[in-house]
C-alpha positions as CSV (number, residue, x, y, z in Angstrom):
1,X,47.3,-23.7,-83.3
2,X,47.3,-25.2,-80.0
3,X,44.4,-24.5,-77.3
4,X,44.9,-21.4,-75.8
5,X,45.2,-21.1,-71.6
6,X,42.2,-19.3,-70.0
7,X,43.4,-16.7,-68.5
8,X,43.5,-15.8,-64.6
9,X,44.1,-12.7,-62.7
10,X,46.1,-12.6,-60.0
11,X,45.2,-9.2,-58.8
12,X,42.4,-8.1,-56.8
13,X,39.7,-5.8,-58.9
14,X,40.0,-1.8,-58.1
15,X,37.6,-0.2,-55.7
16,X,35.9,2.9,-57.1
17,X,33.5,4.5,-54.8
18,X,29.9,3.8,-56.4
19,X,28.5,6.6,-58.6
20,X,24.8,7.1,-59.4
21,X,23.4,9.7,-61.4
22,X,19.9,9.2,-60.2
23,X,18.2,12.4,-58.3
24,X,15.6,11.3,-55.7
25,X,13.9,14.9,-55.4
26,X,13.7,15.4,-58.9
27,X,9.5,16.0,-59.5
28,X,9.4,13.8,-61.8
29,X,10.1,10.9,-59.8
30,X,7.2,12.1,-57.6
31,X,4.9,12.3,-60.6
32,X,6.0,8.8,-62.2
33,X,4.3,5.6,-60.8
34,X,6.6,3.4,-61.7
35,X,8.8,4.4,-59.3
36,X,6.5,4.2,-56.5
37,X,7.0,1.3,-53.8
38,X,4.5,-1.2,-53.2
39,X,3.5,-2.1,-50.1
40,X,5.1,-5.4,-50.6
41,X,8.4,-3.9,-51.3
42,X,8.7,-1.5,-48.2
43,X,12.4,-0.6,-47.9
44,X,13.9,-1.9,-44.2
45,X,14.0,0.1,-41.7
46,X,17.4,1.7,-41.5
47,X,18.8,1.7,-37.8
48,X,21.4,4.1,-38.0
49,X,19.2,6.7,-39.1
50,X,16.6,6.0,-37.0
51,X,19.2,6.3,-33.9
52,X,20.5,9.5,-35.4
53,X,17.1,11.2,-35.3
54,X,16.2,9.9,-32.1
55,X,19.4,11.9,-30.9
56,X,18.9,14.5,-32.7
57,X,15.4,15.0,-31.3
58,X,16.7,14.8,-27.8
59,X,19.6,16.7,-28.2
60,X,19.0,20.2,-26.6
61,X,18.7,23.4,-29.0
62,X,21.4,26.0,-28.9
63,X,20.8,29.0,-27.4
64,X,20.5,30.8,-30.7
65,X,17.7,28.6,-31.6
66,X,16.2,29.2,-28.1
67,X,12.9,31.8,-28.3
68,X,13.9,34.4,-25.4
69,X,10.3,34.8,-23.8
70,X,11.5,36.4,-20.6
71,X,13.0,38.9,-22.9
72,X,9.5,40.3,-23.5
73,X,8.0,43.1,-21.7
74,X,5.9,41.8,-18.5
75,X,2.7,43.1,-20.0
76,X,2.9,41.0,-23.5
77,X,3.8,38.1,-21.2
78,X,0.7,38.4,-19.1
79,X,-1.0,39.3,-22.5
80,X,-0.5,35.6,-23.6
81,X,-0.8,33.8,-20.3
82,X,-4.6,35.5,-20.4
83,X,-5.0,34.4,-23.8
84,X,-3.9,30.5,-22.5
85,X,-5.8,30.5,-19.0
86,X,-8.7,32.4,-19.3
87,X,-11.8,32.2,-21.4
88,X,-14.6,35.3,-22.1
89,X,-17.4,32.5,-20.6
90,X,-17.5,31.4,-17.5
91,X,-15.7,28.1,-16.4
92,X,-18.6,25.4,-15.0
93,X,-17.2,23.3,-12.9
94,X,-19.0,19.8,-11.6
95,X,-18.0,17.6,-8.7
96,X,-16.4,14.2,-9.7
97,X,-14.6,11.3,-8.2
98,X,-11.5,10.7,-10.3
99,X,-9.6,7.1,-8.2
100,X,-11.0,7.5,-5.3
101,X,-10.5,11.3,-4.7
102,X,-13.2,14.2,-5.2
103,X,-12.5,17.2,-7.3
104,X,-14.1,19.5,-9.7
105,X,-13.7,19.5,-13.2
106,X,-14.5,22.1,-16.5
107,X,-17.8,20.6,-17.7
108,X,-20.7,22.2,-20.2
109,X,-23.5,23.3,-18.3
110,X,-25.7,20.7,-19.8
111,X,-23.4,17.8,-17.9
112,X,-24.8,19.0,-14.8
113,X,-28.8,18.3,-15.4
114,X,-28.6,15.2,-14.4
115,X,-26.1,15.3,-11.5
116,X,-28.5,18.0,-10.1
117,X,-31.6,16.0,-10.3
118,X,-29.7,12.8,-8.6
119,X,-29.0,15.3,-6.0
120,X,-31.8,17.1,-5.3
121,X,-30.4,20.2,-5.2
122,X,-32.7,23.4,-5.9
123,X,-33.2,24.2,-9.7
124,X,-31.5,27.4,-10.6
125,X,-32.9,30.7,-12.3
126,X,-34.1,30.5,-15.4
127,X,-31.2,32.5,-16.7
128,X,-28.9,29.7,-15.6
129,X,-31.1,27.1,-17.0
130,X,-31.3,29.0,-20.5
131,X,-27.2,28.1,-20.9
132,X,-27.7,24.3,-19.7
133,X,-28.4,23.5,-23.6
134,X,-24.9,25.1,-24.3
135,X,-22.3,22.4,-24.4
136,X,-19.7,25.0,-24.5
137,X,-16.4,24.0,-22.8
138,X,-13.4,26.2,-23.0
139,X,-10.2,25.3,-23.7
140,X,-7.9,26.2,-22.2
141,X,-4.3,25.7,-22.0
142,X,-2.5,25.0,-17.7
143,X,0.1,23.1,-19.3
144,X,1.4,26.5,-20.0
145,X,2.5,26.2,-15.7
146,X,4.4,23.5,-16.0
147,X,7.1,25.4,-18.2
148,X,9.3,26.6,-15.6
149,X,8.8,28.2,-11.5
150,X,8.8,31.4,-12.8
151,X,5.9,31.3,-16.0
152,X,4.5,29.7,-12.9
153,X,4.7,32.3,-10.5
154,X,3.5,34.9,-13.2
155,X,0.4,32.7,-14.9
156,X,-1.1,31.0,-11.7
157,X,-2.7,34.1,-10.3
158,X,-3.7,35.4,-13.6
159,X,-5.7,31.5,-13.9
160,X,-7.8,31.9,-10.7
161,X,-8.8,36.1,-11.1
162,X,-9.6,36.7,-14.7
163,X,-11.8,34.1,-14.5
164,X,-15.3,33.4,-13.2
165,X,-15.9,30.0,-11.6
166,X,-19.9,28.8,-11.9
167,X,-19.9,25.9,-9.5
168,X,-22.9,23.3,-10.0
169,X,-23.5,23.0,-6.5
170,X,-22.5,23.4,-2.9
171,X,-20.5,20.0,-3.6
172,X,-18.4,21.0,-6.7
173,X,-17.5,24.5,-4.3
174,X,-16.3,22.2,-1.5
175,X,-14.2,20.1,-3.8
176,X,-12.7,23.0,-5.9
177,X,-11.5,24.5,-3.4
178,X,-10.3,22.3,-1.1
179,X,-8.0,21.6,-4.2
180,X,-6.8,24.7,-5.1
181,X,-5.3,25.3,-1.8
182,X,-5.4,28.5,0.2
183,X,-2.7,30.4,-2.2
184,X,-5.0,30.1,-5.1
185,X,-8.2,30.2,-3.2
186,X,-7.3,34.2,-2.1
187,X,-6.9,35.1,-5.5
188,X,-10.6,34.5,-6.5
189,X,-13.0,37.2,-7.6
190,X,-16.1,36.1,-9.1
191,X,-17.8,33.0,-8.0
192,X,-21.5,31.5,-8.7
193,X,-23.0,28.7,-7.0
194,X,-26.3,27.3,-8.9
195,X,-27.1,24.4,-6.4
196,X,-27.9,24.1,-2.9
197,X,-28.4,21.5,-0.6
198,X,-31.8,20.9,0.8
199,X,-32.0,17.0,1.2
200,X,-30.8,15.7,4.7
201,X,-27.7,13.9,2.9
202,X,-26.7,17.1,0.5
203,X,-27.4,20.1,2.7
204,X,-24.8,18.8,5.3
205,X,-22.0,20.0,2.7
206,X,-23.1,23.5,2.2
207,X,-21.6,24.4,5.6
208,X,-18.1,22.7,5.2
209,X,-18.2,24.1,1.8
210,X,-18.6,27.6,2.9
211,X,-16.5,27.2,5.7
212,X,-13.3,26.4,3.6
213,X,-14.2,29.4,1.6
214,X,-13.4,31.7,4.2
215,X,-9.8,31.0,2.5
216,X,-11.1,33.3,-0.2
217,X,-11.1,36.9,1.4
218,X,-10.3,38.8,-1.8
219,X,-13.8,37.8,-3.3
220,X,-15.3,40.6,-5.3
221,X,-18.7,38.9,-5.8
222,X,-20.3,36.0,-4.5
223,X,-23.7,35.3,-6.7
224,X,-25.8,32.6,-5.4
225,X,-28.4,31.6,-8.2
226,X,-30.7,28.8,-6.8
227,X,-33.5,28.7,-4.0
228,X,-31.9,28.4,-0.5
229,X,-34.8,28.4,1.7
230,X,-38.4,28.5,1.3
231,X,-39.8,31.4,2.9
232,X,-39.7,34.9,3.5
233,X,-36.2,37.2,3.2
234,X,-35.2,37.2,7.0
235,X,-35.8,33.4,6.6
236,X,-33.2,33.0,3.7
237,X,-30.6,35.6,5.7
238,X,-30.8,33.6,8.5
239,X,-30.6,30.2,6.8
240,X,-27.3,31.3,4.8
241,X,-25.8,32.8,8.0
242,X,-26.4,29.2,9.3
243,X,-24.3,28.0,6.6
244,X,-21.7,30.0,6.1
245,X,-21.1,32.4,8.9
246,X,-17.7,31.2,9.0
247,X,-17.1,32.7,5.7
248,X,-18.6,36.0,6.6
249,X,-16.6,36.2,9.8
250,X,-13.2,36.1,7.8
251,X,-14.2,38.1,5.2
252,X,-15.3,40.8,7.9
253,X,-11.5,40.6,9.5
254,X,-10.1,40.3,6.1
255,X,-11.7,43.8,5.2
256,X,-11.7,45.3,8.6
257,X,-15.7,45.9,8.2
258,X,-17.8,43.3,9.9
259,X,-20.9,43.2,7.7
260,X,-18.2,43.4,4.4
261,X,-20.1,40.6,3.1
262,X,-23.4,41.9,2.7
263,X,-22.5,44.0,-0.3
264,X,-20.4,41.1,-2.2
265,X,-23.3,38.8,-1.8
266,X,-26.1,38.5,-4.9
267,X,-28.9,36.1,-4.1
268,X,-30.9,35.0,-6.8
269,X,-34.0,36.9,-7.4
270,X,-36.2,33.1,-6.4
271,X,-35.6,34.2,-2.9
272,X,-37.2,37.6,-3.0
273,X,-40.2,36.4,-4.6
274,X,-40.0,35.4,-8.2
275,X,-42.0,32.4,-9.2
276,X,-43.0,30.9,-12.3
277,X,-46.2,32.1,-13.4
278,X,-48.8,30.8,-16.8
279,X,-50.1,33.8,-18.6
280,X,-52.3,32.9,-22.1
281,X,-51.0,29.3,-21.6
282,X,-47.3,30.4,-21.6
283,X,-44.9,29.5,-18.9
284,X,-43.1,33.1,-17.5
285,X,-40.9,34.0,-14.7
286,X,-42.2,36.8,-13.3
287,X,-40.3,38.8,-10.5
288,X,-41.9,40.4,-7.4
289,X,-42.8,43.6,-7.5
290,X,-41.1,44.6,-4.3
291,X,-37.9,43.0,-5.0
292,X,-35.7,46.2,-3.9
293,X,-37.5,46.3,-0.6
294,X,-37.1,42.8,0.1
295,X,-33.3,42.9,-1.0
296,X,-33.4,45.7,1.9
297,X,-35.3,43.3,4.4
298,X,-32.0,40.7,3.7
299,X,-29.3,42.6,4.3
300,X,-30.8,44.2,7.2
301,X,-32.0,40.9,8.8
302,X,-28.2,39.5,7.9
303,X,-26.2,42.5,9.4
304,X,-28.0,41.8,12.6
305,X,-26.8,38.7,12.8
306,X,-23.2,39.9,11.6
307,X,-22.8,42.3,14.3
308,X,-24.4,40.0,16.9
């Protein structure tokens, strides 16, 4: 029998679409090391896929998808924005110089040791120096104003009067609200200033500072706690009129009362007296013991010069 012909096709093989029968979820797969990848073995990257959840992530929702927030009652609104911009502590603000521009920034109390001692700025009460070991800051969350002009127009004000603003010094008050601008600045309520100026560089910016807060004629309370002159009460009403009779004047017109000021102002009690004192080889601060009639003696002696 001859040798037979090998033989050819002629046709081209049938294309069937590829079937596999292998399930990549399946937990066992997840449990089973041998089908792990090494890190030699890394799969390539897969373009397509990559582009298609790059679009996909860009691609705006639907509406239905969309969380209707303005469809809430105004009070659970405000509810939230109070939860985002406002915290139960005070927020302690320091002065800083951030590319060649001042402003004030959130800060723990125990930042701002050192930039009072460089200063030379009076030491505060010793209630203000018990929280300087704190180094609480609060977070909160103002990118919550940058959703859209109208969670704008409800948070901002809710931002600048729930809170209370402790400034460090007479500096961190200049820069703060210089930055805020006048909108902002006339819905503050509670502010604390725990340094003053006394050197003859620093104590030239307690009286631009105080004149640039006679934007802020809504205050409710203005507590000063820190020495601001050495001496007796008609001394210190004389030497805070010096400094910030501008602010006192447009509070007066603001409320219509001349001497409106007298009653938001709270000096700290180490200008009526108080003063350290050792008793059994322990440090104390001890008050005067005519503290009411020398908070009488200031307000008299700084109505006077009000209604001068």
């Amino acid at each position: 029998m001859g040798a037979t012909a090998a033989i050819t096709r002629v046709y081209p093989k049938r294309k069937r679409a590829q079937v596999t029968y292998y399930d990549s979820s399946s937990e066992e797969d997840e449990l089973d090391p041998d089908y792990a990848v090494s890190e030699l073995e890394e799969a390539p990257p897969n373009k397509k896929l990559k582009a298609t959840v790059a679009a996909e992530s860009t691609r705006p929702l639907p509406k239905k998808k969309i969380f209707p927030f303005f469809s809430l009652p105004a009070e659970l609104r405000h509810e939230i924005y109070r939860h985002a911009l406002t915290d139960v502590k005070e927020l302690f603000l320091i002065a800083r110089t951030r590319q060649y521009r001042r402003t004030a920034q959130i800060a723990a109390p125990i930042d701002a040791r050192d930039t009072r001692r460089r200063n030379r700025y009076w030491s505060p009460s010793p209630d203000t120096l018990a929280n300087e070991d704190s180094t609480w800051v609060p977070k909160l969350v103002p990118n919550i104003l940058a959703l859209s002009r109208q969670v704008h127009d409800e948070a901002q004000p809710i931002l600048y009067s729930r809170n209370v603003f402790t400034l460090d010094d007479t500096a961190a008050l200049h820069a703060f609200i210089a930055n805020i601008g006048p909108k902002n600045c006339a819905a503050l309520r509670v502010l604390q200033i725990n340094g003053w100026g006394f050197s003859r560089a620093h104590k030239a910016i307690n009286h631009p500072a105080f004149t640039i807060l006679g934007q802020a004629v809504n205050l409710k309370r203005l507590h000063i706690k820190c020495q601001i002159h050495w001496g007796n009460p008609t001394e210190v009403a004389r030497q805070i009129y010096r400094d910030g009779h501008h602010w006192f004047h447009s509070l007066g017109i603001a409320k219509g009362q001349v001497d409106a000021a007298v009653d938001i102002l709270d000096i700290g009690d180490q200008n009526l007296g108080a003063r350290y004192q050792w008793t059994n080889n322990v440090r104390e601060w001890v008050k005067s013991s005519d503290e009411e009639q020398k908070i009488q003696q200031f307000q008299a002696e700084l109505r006077k010069l009000l209604q001068a």
